[in-house]
C-alpha positions in Angstrom: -53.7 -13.7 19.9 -53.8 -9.7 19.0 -50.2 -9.9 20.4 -49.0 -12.1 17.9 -50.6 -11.3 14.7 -48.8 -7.8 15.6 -45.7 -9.6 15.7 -46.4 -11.7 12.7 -47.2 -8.2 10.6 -44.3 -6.3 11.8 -41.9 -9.1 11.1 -43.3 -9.4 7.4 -43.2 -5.6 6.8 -39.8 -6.1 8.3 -39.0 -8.8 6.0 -40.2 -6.9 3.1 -37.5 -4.0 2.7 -34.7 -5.9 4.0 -31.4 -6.0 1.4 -28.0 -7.3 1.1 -25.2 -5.6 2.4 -21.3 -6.1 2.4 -18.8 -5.5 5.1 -17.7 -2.6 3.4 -21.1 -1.0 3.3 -21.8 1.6 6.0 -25.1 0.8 8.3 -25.8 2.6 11.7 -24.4 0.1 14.3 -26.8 -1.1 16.9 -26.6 0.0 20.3 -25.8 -1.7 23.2 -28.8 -4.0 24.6 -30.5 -2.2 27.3 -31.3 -2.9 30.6 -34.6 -5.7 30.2 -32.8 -7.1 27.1 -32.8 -10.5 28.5 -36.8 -10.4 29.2 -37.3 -8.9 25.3 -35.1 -12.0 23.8 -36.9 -14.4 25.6 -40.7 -12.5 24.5 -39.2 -13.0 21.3 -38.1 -16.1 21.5 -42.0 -17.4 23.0 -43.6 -15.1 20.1 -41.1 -16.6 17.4 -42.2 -20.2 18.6 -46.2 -19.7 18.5 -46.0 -17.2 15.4 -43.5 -19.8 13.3 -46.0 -22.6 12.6 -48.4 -19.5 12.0 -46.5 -17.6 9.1 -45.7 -21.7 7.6 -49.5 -22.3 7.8 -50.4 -19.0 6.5 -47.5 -18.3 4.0 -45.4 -21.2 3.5 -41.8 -20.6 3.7 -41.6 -17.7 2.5 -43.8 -16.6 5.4 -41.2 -18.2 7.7 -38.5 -16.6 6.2 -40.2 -12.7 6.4 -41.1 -13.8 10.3 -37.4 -14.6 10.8 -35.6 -11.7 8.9 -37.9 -9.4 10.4 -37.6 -10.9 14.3 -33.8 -10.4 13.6 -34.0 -7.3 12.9 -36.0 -6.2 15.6 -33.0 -7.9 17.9 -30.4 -6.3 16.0 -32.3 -2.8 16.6 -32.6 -3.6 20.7 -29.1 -4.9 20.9 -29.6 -8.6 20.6 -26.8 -9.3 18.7 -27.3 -13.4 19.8 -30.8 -13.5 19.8 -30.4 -12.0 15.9 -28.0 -14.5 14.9 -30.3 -17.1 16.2 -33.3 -15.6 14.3 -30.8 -15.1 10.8 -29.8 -18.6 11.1 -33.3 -20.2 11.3 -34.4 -18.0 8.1 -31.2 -19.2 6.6 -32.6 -22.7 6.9 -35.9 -22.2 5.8 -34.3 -20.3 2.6 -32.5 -23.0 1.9 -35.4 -25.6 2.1 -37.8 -22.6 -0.2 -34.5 -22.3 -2.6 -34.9 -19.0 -2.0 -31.2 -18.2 -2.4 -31.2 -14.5 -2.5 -33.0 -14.5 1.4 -29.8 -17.0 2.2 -27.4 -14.6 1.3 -29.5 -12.0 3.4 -29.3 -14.6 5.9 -25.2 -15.1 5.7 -24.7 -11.5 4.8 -26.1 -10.4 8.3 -24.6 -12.6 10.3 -21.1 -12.0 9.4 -21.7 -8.3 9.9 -22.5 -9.2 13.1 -19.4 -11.5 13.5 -17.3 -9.2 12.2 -18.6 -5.9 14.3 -17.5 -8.2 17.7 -14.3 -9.5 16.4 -14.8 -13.0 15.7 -12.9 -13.0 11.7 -12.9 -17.0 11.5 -17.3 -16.9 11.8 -17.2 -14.2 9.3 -14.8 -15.7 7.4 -17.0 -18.9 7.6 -20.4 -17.2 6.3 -18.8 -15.2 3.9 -17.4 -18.2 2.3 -20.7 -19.5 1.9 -22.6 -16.9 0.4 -19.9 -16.3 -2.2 -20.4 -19.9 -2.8 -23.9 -19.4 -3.8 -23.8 -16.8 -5.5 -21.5 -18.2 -8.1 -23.5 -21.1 -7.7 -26.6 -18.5 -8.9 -24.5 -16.8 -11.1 -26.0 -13.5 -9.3 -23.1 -11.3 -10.0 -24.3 -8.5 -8.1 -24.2 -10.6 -4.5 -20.6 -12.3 -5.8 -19.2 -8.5 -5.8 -20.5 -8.3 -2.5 -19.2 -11.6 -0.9 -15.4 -10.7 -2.6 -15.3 -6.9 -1.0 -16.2 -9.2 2.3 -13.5 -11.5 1.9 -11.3 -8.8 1.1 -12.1 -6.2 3.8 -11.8 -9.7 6.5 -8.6 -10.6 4.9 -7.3 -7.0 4.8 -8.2 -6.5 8.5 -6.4 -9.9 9.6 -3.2 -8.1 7.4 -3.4 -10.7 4.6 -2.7 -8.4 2.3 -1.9 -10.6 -0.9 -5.4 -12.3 -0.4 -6.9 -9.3 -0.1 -5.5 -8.0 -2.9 -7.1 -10.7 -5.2 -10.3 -10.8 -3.7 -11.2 -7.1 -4.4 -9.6 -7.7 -8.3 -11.7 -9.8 -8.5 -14.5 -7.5 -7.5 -13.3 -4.8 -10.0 -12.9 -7.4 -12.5 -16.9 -8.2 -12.4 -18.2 -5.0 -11.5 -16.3 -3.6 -14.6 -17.5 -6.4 -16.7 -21.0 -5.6 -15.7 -20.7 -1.6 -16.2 -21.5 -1.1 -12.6 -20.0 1.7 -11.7 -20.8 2.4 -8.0 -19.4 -0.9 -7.6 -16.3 -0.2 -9.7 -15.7 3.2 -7.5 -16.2 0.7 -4.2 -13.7 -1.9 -5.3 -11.2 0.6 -6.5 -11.2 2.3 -2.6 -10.8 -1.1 -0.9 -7.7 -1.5 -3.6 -6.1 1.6 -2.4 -6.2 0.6 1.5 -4.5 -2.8 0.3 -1.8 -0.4 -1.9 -1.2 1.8 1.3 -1.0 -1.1 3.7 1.8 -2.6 1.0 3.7 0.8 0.8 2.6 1.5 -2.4 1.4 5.3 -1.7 1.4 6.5 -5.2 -0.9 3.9 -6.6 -3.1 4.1 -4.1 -3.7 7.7 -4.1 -4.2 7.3 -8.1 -6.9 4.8 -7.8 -8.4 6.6 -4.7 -8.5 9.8 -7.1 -10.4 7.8 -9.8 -12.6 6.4 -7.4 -13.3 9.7 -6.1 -14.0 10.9 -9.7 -16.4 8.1 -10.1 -19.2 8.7 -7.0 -18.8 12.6 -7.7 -20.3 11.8 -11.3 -22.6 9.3 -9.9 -24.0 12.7 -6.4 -23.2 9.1 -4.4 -22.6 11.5 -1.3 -22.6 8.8 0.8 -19.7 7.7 -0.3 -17.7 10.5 -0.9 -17.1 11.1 2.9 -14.9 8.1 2.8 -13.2 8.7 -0.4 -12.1 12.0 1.0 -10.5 10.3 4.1 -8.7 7.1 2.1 -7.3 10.3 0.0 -6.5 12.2 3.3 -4.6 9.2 5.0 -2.5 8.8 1.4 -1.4 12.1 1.6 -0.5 11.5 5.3 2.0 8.4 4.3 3.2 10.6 1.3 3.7 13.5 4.3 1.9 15.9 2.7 0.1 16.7 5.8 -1.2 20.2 4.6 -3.3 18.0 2.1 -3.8 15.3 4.5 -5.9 17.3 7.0 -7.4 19.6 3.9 -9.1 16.1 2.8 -9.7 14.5 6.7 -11.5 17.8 7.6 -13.5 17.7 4.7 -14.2 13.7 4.8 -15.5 15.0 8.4 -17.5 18.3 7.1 -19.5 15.7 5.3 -20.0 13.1 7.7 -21.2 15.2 10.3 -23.5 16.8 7.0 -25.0 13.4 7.1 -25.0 13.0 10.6 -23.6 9.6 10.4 -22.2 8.7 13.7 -20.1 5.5 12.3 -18.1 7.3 9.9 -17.5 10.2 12.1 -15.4 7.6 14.5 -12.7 6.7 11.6 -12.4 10.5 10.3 -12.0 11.3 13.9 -9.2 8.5 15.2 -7.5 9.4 11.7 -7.5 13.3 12.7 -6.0 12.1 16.1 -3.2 10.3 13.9 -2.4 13.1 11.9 -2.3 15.5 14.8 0.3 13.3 17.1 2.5 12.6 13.8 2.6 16.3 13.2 3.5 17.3 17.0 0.0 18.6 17.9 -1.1 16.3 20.9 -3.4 18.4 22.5 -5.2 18.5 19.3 -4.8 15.0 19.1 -6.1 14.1 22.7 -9.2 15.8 21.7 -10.2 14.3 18.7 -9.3 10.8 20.3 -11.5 11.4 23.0 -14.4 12.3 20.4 -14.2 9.1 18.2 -13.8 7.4 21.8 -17.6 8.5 23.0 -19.1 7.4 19.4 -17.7 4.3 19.4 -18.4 4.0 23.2 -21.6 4.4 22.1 -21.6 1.0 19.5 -19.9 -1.1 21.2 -17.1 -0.9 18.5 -14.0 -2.9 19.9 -12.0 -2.1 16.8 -12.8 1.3 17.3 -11.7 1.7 20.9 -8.5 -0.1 20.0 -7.7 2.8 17.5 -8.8 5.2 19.6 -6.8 3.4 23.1 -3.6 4.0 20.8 -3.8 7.5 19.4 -4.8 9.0 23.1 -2.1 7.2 25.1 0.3 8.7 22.1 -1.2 12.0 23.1 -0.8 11.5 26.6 2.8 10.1 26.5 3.6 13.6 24.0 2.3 15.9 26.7 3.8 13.9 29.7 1.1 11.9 31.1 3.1 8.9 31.8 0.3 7.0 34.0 -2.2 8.1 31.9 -0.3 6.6 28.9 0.0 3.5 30.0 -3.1 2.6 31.2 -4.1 3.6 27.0 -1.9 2.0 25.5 -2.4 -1.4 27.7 -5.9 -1.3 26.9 -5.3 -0.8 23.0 -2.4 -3.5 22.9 -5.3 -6.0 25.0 -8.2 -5.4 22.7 -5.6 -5.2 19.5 -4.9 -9.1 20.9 -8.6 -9.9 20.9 -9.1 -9.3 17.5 -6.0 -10.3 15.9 -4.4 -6.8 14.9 -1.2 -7.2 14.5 -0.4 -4.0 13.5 -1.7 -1.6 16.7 -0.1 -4.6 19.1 2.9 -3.5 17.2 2.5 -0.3 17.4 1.2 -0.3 21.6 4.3 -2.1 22.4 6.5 0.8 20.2 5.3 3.2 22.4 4.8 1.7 25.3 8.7 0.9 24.8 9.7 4.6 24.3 7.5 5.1 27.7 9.5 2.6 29.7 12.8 4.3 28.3 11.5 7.6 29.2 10.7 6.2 32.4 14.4 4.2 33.0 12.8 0.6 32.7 15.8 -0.2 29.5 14.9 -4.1 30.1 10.9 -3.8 29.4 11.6 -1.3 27.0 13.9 -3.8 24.8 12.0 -6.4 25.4 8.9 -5.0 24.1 10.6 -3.1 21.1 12.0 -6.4 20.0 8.2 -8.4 20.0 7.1 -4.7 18.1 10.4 -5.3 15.9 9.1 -8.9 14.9 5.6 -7.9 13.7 6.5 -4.7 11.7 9.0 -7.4 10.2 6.6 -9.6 9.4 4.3 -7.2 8.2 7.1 -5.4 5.7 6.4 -2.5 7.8 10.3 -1.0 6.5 9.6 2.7 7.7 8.6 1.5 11.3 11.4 -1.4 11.4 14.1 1.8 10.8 12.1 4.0 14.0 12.9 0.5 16.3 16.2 0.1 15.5 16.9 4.1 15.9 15.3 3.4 19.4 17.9 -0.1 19.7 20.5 2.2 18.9 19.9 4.2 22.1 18.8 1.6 24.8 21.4 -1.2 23.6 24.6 0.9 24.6 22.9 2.4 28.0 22.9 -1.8 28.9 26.6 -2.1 27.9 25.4 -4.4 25.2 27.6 -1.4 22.6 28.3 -4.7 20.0 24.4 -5.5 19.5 23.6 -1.6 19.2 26.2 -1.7 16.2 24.8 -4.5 14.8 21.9 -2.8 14.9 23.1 0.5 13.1 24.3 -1.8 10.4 21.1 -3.3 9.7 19.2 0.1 9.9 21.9 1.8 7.2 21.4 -1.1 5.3 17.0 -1.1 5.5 18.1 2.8 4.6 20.1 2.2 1.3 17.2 -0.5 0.5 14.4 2.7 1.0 16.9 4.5 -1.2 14.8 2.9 -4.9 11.5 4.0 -3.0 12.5 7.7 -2.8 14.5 7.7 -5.7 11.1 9.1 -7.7 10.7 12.1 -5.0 14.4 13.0 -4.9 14.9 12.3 -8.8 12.0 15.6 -9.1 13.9 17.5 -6.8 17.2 17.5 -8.5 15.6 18.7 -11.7 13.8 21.1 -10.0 16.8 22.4 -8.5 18.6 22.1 -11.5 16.2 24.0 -13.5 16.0 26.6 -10.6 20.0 26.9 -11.4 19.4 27.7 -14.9 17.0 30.5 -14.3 19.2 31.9 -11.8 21.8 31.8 -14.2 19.4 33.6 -16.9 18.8 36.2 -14.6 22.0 37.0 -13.7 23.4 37.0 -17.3 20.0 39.6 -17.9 21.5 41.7 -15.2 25.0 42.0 -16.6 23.7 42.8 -20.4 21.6 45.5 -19.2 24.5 46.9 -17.4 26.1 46.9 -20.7 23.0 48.5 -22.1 23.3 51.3 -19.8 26.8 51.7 -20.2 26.1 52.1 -23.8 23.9 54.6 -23.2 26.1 56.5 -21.0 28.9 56.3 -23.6 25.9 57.9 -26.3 25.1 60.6 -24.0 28.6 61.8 -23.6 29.2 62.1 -27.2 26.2 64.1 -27.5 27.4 66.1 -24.9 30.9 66.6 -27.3 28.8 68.3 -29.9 27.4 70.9 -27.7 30.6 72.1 -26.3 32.4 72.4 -30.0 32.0 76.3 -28.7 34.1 76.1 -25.4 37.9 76.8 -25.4 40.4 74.4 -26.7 41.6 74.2 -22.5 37.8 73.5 -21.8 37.9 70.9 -24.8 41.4 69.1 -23.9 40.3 69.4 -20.1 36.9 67.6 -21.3 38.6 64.4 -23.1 41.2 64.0 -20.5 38.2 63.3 -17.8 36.2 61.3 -21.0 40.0 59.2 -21.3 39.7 58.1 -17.3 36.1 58.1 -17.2 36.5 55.1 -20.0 39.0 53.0 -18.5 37.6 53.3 -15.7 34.2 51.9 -16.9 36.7 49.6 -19.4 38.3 48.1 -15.9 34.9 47.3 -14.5 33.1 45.3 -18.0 36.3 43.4 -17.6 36.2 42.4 -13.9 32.3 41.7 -14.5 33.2 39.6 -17.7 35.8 37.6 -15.5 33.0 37.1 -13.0 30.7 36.1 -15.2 33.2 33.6 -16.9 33.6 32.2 -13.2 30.1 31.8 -12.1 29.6 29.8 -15.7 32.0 27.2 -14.7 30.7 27.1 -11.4 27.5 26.3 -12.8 28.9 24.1 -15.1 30.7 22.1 -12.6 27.0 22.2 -10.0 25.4 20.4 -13.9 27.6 18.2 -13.7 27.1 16.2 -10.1 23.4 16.5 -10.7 24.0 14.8 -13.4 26.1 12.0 -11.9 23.6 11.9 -9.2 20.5 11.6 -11.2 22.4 8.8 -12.9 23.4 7.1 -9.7 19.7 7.2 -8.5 18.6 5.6 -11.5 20.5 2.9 -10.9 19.6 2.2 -7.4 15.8 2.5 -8.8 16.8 0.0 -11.3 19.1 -2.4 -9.1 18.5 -4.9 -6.9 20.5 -3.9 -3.7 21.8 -7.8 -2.5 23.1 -8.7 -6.3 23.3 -5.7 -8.2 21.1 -7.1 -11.0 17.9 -5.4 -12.3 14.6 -5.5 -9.9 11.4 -6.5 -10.4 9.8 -3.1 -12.1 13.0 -2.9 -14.5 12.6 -6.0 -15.8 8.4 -5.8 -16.5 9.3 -2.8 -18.5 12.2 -4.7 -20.3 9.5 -7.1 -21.3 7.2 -4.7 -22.2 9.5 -3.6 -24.3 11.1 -6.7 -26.1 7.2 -7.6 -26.6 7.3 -4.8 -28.9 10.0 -5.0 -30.8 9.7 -9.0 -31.2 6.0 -8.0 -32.6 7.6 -5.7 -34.8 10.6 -8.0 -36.0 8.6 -11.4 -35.7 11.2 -12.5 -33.4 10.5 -15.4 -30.7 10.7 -14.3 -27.5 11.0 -16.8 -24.4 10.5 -16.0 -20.1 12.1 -18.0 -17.5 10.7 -17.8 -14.0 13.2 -19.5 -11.5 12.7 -20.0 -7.6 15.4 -21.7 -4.8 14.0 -25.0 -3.9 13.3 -25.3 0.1 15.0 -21.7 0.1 13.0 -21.1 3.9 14.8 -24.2 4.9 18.4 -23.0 4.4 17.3 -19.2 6.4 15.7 -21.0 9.2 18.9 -23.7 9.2 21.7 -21.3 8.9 20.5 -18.0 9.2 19.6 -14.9 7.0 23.4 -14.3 6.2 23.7 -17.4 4.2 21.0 -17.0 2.8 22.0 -13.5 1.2 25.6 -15.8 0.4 23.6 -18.0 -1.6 21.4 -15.8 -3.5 24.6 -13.8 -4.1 26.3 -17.2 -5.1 23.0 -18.3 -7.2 23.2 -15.1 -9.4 26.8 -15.0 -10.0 26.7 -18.2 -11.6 23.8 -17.9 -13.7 25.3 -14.9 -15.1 27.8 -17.1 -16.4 25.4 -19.0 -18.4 23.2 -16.2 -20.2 23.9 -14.5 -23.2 25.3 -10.8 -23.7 21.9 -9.2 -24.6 19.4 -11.8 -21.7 18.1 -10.1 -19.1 18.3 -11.3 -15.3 16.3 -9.8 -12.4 15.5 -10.5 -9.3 11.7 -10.9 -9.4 11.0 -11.4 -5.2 13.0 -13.0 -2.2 14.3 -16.0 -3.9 12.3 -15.8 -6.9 14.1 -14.4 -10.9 13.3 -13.4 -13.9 15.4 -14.1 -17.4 14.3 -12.5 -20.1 15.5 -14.3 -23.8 15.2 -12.2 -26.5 15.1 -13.9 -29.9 15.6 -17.3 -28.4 13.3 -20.1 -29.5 11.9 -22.8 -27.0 14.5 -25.3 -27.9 17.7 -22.6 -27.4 15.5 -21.7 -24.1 15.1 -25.0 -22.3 18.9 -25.7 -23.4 19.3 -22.4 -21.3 17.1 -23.6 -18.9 18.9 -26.9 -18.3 22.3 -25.1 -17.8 20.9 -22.7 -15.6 19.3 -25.8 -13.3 22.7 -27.9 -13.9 24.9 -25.1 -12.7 22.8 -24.3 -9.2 22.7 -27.4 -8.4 26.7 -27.6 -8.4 27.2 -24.7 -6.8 28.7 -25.7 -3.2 30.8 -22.7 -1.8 32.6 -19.3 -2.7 35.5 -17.4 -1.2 34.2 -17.6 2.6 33.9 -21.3 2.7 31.6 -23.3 1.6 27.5 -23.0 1.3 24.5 -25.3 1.1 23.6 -27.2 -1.8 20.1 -25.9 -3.3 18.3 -26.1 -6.3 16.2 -24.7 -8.8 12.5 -25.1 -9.9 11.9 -23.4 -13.7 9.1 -22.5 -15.5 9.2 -21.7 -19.4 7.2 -19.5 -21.7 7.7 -18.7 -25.1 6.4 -16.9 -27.9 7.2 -18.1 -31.2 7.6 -15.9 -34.6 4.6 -13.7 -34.9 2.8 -14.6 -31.6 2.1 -12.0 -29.4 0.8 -12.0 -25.8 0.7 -9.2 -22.9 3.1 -9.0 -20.2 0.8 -10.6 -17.5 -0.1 -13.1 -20.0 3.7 -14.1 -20.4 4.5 -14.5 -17.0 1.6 -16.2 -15.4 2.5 -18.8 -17.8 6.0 -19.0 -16.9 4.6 -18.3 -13.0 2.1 -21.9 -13.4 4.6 -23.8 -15.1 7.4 -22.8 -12.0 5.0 -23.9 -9.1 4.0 -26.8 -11.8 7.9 -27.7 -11.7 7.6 -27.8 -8.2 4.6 -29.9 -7.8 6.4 -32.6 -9.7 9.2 -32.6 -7.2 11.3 -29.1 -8.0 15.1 -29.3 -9.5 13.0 -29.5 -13.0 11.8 -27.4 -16.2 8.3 -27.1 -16.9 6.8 -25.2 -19.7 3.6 -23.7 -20.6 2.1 -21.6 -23.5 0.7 -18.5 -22.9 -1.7 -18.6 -25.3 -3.5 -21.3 -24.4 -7.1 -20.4 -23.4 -7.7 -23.3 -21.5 -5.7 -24.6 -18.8 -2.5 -25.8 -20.3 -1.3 -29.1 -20.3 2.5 -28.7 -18.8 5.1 -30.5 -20.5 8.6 -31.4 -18.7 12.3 -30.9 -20.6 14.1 -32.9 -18.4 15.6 -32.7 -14.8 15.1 -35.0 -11.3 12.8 -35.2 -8.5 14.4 -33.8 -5.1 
């Protein structure tokens, strides 16, 4: 009896001080269970069945729930990840039946963690679901924040990048709404992971910077540890490595402050990255091996799948070719486990360059293509350009010399497409170098007036020197100006050979202004362009809007948006391949350029999705427009290579009229909900909605037939 009203108390004080937690939030990990574990679960177990009926009797159900929350906790400390679930889930129930819904979401909250920490996403994904449910249900904002940075972080790990992407806007959304700013600083970090994983370095080292900004205002050291490495892996992709490690060796300095062992692990297997990227692999052995033992420690699968990776790519840099592949295998089998599509890609990569090292050119194709496939999937472009470089090499060694080509075409061509990323980088470099040319040039027209200063002065010197010797002899005298005469065309001879030099190098550095000029001007247009159909891209167009916003505010102009996608576009890539697909798109936007006016804009808003932009065109000129747009796809059957399939096009309207006004977003989520609304009602259609309705819009249709 002693025995269990000590239970009973420890679970209550237990119960007491527990809190919700999200995914994101960083918690000590439990350590493995220990060697008796079994006889512990079951003690708790016996104690949890006598003590139950207690707590009800004594304390109702809120009794019940403090014995359960605190018996799960106990597990969770010991190891018993099971035996906690077990405990979470019966205080889940009797939360449910006290309507206690804040001890629910404790409930749901923990056992995710827990399903999340061994790897099973579609049980985390299931009780995260749940809790966000009831917290919108309780309109408790607070836990809502909490449930979407879940969602997100899951959805992020799984490489669902556009769902994670909304979930944690949505979390900055509220937390900003609510003035929260730890949570603001908290939603902005998991948006920069999601910017980095999408390529977009620049933007996610911006928000990481803001975010960092934020928790040094609020002394949240805690977090500041992980800002410091998010910011040190952006520099990495931005191959600023210098600032990479300043910011990874710092995120470390302050973990190891803290002492926190789980957050040491991550700075660690990012240190190991950094040091194998930057041909350090001793280096990068060692700190692999150091995350390794921490997460050894916790049981951390995710972990030693990072860590599995980065010391086989050690071992396979300094020549350990057994040792490698043994790493590597055991990365690539725990990546599978857990549904990482990313390190399976990346195993196979270098398990592929081992085999080549190694002479095995079959495995090593086979396992670059199935690496190939993912990064594909994944938009992974720089990684798709280092497998086909390694295609290049095997392909010809297996007299296969037509598929390596093919092959070099399609990595020149992923090149060109890079060509708009780096355009920004290489666009600061030629005006750097540019205005490094015009200083030189000052300088060296500084140099050749002070030569003429000092010639000057020589010349004033020697005439001083005539006064002086107005008392030699007339021979002294004649012999005087007849060295003055040679001395001066001698110094005449060399300001003339220095002014033709001069006049040289200026046309030289004319002729160096003008290609940097015609080469800025060429990468503006590949930044601009669309490299399949030379139309505008995505980012010129948004700005185009931005700016025919303005000026139809100004004017009090209409303004209408056109958001057009292929119908059953996957069908024709899957049926006939990529290629015709590129014919088709190229076919597609040929012909609508046919049917636009001199001053619309068309742009190629993503895959088989455009954007036309109608300046001063009402929403009768606009679905006329529309209409003829629709009409002409769908007669489009072939071009100068034969002909191609038939398609169609799904088309959603907005417009502004005289002396509305609406934000960019605004404009084309309208146009976006009335294309997918086209589509619903059986694509090959207009559909339009307004954008400034507040409510959801009622859609109306101008015409077209169900395919």
């Amino acid at each position: 009896m002693i025995r269990i009203c000590t239970i009973l108390a420890i679970a209550l004080a237990c119960g007491a001080h527990a809190h919700a937690e999200g995914l994101e939030i960083e918690a000590e990990s439990a350590p493995r269970p220990s060697a008796g574990s079994s006889a512990t679960s079951a003690l708790l177990q016996q104690s949890s069945e006598v003590v139950a009926p207690l707590a009800m009797g004594l304390f109702g159900y809120h009794g019940a729930i403090a014995l359960e929350r605190g018996q799960a906790r106990v597990a969770s400390a010991l190891g018993l990840i099971d035996s906690a679930d077990a405990h979470f889930a019966r205080m889940y129930s009797f939360a449910l039946q006290a309507q206690d819904m804040t001890a629910a979401m404790d409930a749901l909250g923990e056992q995710a963690r827990n399903a999340f920490t061994r790897g099973d996403y579609e049980a985390c994904e299931r009780f995260i679901e749940e809790e966000l449910v009831i917290a919108r249900k309780s309109k408790d904002s607070i836990r809502e924040v909490v449930a979407l940075n879940g969602m997100g972080t899951l959805a992020r790990r799984m490489d669902r990048l556009d769902e994670a992407l909304k979930y944690f806007e949505q979390a900055l959304s509220i937390s900003e709404r609510n003035k929260d700013d730890f949570s603001v600083a908290q939603a902005l970090l998991n948006l920069s992971v999601v910017y980095k994983s999408q390529g977009d370095y620049y933007r996610a080292l911006d928000v990481q910077l803001r975010a960092l900004e934020i928790r040094a205002r609020l002394g949240d050291e805690a977090g500041l540890d992980r800002t410091y490495h998010y910011i040190g892996l952006m520099y990495k992709h931005l191959e600023d490595f210098a600032q990479s490690r300043h910011f990874l060796e710092l995120a470390l300095k302050r973990a190891e402050t803290r002492q926190n062992l789980t957050a040491m692990a991550p700075i660690l297997g990012s240190l190991a990255s950094l040091a194998n990227d930057t041909g350090r692999p001793q280096e990068g052995l060692k700190y692999g091996q150091r995350a390794r033992e921490i997460n050894q420690r916790f049981s951390s699968k995710s972990g030693h799948s990072f860590d599995a990776l980065e010391i086989g790519r050690a071992q396979l840099a300094l020549g350990l070719g057994d040792a490698a592949r043994s790493e590597l295998r055991t990365s690539m089998d725990l990546a599978v486990e857990l549904r990482q599509p990313r390190t399976i890609a990346d195993a196979l990569f270098y398990l592929a360059q081992l085999d080549e090292r190694e002479g095995q050119l079959a495995s090593a194709l086979k396992q670059l293509k199935e690496a190939m496939t993912i990064f594909r999937d994944a938009n992974d472009r720089p990684r798709l350009l280092d497998c086909f470089l390694a295609l290049e090499r095997i392909l010809p060694k297996l007299d296969r010399t037509v598929e390596a080509l093919d092959y070099a075409q399609q990595r020149y061509a992923l090149r060109e497409e890079l060509l708009g990323v780096q355009s920004g980088r290489r666009l600061n470099d030629l005006r750097v170098r540019y205005e490094r040319v015009q200083a030189d040039r000052q300088i060296e027209l500084l140099k050749r007036e002070n030569e003429v200063k000092a010639l000057n002065l020589k010349n004033q010197n020697l005439q001083r020197g005539l006064g002086i010797s107005v008392v030699l002899t007339l021979l002294t005298l004649l012999g005087v100006m007849a060295w003055r005469y040679r001395e001066s065309r001698r110094l005449h001879s060399e300001l003339r050979a220095t002014h033709s030099e001069a006049l040289v190098q200026a046309e030289r550095l004319r002729t160096a202004h003008s290609q940097l000029e015609e080469q800025a001007r060429e990468l503006y247009r590949a930044a601009i362009s669309d490299p399949l159909t030379g139309i505008y891209n995505r980012a010129y167009a948004i700005r185009q809007l931005d700016q025919l916003l303005t000026e139809a505010a100004v004017a009090r102009h209409p303004l209408a948006v056109l958001l057009l996608d292929l119908d059953l576009f996957k069908k024709i890539n899957d049926t006939h391949g990529h290629q015709m697909g590129d014919r088709v798109i190229i076919n597609t936007v040929q012909a609508l350029q046919t049917q636009l006016r001199p001053d619309d804009v068309l742009a190629r808003y993503g895959g088989e999705e455009f954007l036309v932009l109608l300046p001063n065109c009402a929403h009768k000129d606009a679905t006329l427009i529309a209409e003829r747009l629709r009409e002409t796809a769908a007669q489009l059957s072939g071009d100068a290579h034969g002909p191609v399939p038939r398609l169609t096009l799904s088309i959603g309207l907005a417009c502004l009229a005289e002396g509305q006004n609406a934000a960019v977003k605004a404009l084309i989520g309208a146009a976006d909900r009335a294309m997918y609304a086209a589509k619903a009602l059986g694509r090959n259609r207009v559909e339009r909605e307004d954008p400034l309705s507040s409510a959801t819009p009622a859609l109306r249709s101008t015409g077209g037939i169900n395919v």
